[in-house]
C-alpha positions in Angstrom: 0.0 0.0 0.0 1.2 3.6 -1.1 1.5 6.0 2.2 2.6 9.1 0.6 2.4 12.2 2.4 -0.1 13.4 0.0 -2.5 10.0 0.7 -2.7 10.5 4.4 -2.8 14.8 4.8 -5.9 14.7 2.2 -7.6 12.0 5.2 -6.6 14.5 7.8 -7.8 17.8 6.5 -11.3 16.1 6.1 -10.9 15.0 9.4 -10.4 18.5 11.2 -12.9 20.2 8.4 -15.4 17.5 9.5 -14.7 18.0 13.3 -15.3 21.5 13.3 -18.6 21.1 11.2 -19.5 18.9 14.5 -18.3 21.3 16.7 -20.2 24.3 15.3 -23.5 21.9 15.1 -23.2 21.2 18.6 -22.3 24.3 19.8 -25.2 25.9 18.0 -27.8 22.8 19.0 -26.0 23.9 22.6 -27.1 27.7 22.1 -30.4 26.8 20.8 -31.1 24.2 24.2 -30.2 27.7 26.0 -32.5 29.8 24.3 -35.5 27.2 24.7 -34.8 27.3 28.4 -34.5 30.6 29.1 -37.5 31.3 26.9 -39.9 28.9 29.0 -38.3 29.9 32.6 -39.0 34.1 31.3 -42.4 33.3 30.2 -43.6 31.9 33.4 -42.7 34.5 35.2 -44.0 36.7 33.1 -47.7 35.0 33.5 -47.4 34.8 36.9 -46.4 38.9 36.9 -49.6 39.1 35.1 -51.7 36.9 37.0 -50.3 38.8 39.9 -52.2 41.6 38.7 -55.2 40.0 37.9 -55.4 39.3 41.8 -54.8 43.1 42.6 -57.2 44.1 40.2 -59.8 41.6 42.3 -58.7 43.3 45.4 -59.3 46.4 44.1 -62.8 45.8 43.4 -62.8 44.2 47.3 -61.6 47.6 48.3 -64.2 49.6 46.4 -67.1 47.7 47.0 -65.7 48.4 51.2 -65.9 51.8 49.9 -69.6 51.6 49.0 -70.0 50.2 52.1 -68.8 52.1 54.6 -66.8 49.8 55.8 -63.1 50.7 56.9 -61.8 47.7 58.3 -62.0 45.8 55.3 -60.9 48.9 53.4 -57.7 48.4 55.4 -57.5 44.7 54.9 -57.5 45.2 51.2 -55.6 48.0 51.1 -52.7 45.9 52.7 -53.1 42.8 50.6 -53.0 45.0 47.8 -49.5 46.2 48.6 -48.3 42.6 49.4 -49.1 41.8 46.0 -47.6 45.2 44.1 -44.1 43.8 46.4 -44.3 40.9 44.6 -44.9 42.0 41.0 -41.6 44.5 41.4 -40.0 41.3 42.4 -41.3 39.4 39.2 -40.2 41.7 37.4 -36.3 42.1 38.3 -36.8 38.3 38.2 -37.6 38.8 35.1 -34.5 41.4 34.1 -31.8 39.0 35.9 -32.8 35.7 33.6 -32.5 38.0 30.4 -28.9 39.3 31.4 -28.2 35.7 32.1 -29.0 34.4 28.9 -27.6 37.3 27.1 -27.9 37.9 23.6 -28.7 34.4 23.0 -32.9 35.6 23.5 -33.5 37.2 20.2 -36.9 39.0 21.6 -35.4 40.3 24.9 -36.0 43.7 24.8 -39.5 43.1 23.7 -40.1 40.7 26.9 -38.1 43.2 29.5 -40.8 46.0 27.7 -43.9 43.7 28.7 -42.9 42.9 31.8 -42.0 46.8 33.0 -45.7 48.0 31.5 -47.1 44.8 33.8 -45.1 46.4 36.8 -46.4 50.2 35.7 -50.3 48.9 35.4 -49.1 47.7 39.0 -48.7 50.8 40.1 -51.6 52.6 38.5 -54.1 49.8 40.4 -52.0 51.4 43.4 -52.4 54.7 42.9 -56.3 54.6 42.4 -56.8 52.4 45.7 -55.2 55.3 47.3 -56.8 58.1 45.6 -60.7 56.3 46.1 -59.8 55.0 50.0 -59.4 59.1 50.4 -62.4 60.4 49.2 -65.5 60.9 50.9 -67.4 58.2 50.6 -70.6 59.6 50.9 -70.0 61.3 47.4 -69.1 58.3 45.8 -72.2 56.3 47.2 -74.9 59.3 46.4 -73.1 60.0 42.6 -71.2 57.5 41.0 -71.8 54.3 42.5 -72.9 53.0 39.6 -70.2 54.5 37.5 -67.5 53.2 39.2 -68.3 49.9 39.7 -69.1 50.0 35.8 -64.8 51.4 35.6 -63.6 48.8 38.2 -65.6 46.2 35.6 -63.8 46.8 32.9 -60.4 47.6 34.9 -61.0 43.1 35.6 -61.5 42.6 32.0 -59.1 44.4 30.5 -56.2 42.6 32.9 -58.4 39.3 32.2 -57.5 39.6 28.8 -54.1 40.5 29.2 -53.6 37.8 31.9 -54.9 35.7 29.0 -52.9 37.1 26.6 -50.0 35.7 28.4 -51.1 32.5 29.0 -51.5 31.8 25.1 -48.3 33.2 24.2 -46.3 29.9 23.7 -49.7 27.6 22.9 -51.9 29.6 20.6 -50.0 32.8 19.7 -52.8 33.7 16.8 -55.3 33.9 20.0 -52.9 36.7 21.8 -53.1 38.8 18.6 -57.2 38.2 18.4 -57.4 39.6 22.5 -55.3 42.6 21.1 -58.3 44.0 19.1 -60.3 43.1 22.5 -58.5 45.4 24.6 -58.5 48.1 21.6 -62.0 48.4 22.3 -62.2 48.5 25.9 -59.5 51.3 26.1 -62.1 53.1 23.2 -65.0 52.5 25.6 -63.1 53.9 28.7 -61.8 57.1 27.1 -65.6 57.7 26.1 -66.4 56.9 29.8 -63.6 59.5 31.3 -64.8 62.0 29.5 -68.2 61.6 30.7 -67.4 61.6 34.4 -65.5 63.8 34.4 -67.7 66.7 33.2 -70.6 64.6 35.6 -67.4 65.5 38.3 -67.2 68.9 37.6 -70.9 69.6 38.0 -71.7 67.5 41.2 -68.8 67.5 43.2 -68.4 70.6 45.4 -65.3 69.7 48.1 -62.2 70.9 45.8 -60.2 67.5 47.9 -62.6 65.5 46.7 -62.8 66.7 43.4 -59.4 66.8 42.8 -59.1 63.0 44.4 -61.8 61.9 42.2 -60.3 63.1 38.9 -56.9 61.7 40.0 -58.9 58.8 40.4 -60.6 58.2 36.5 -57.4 59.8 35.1 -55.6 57.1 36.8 -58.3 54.5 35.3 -57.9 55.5 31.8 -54.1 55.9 32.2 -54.1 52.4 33.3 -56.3 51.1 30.3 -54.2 53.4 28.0 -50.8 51.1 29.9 -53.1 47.7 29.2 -53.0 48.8 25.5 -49.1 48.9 25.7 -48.9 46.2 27.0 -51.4 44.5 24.4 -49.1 45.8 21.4 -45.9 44.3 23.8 -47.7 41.1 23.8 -48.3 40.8 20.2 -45.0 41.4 19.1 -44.0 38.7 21.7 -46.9 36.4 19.7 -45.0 37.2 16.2 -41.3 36.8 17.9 -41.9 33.4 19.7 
């Protein structure tokens, strides 16, 4: 058998060109593993964030209809559940931040997840701000004026983060379903401008205490700033829908 030099380097450079084919394969099927797992550990946070705030919005409603009531103790006892839960959103949500400067530039949709996540934690904070602003007025304005009306805003406030609680939970099984909800929560943030406006001139007429004046329209501006957040976070979630 001829073992020329030329008979056994043509073997070996096929060798080390095939190796590093391997190498690249695995290291990108290694990558890819990464991505996968970093992907499903962000989104679960991310629906719990948001069913997080499904839960405050619920409390909220607790805490209005104590409102309605007259009743200050369990005014108090929502109040305080309420900020338990906002803790641990903020705590989702650097949760959140830490697994997506772990996994680096290897998430391709990063900055669009770190975006949802921060409007979930700012819708947090809006729920926040009207518990506060309601728990301050006098009651007996609310009760005699716009009973009715508010419990028709703290309605739609629980839809609106149904939807986008939803939203998240079909991300990853039926992403055409998170774009369809989208449209959903177009509406309602429509039909809550519409009912902003009219309370507030129904505000301006009825209500004669400039505190609780100015806490009540703190109050629906914070409503329909909140709606207005939902709807960012609706276009976050869609873009997730398209980059997953």
């Amino acid at each position: 058998m001829n073992w020329s030099s030329n008979s056994v380097l043509i073997p070996l450079n096929r060798i080390k060109k095939n190796l590093r084919t391997v190498g690249q394969y695995n290291s990108y099927m290694y990558s890819g593993e990464l991505e996968f797992q970093a992907k499903r550990k962000t989104i679960a946070i991310l629906q719990e964030q948001t069913n997080k705030i499904l839960n405050l919005s619920r409390e909220m409603a607790l805490m209005t209809n104590a409102i309605f009531e007259g009743n200050k103790t369990k005014m108090a006892e929502s109040f305080e559940r309420m900020t338990l839960i906002e803790n641990e959103i903020v705590i989702l949500r650097k949760q959140i931040t830490r697994e997506v400067i772990a996994i680096g530039s290897l998430m391709t949709y990063r900055e669009d997840l770190l975006r949802t996540a921060y409007f979930i934690d700012e819708i947090s904070g809006y729920i926040g701000g009207i518990s506060f602003r309601l728990s301050n007025i006098d009651p007996q304005v609310i009760r005699e004026r716009f009973e009715v009306d508010l419990k028709s805003m703290v309605d739609i406030i629980i839809d609106v983060i149904f939807k986008i609680n939803e939203m998240s939970r079909t991300l990853t099984i039926k992403p055409e379903h998170t774009i369809e909800l989208a449209g959903e929560v177009q509406k309602i943030e429509s039909e809550v401008d519409k009912k902003y406006r009219e309370m507030t001139i129904k505000a301006l007429d009825c209500v004669y205490s400039p505190k609780d004046l100015i806490l009540f329209k703190d109050t629906i501006e914070g409503i329909e700033g909140m709606v207005d957040k939902c709807q960012q976070a609706s276009n976050s979630f869609t873009i997730l829908a398209l980059s997953i």
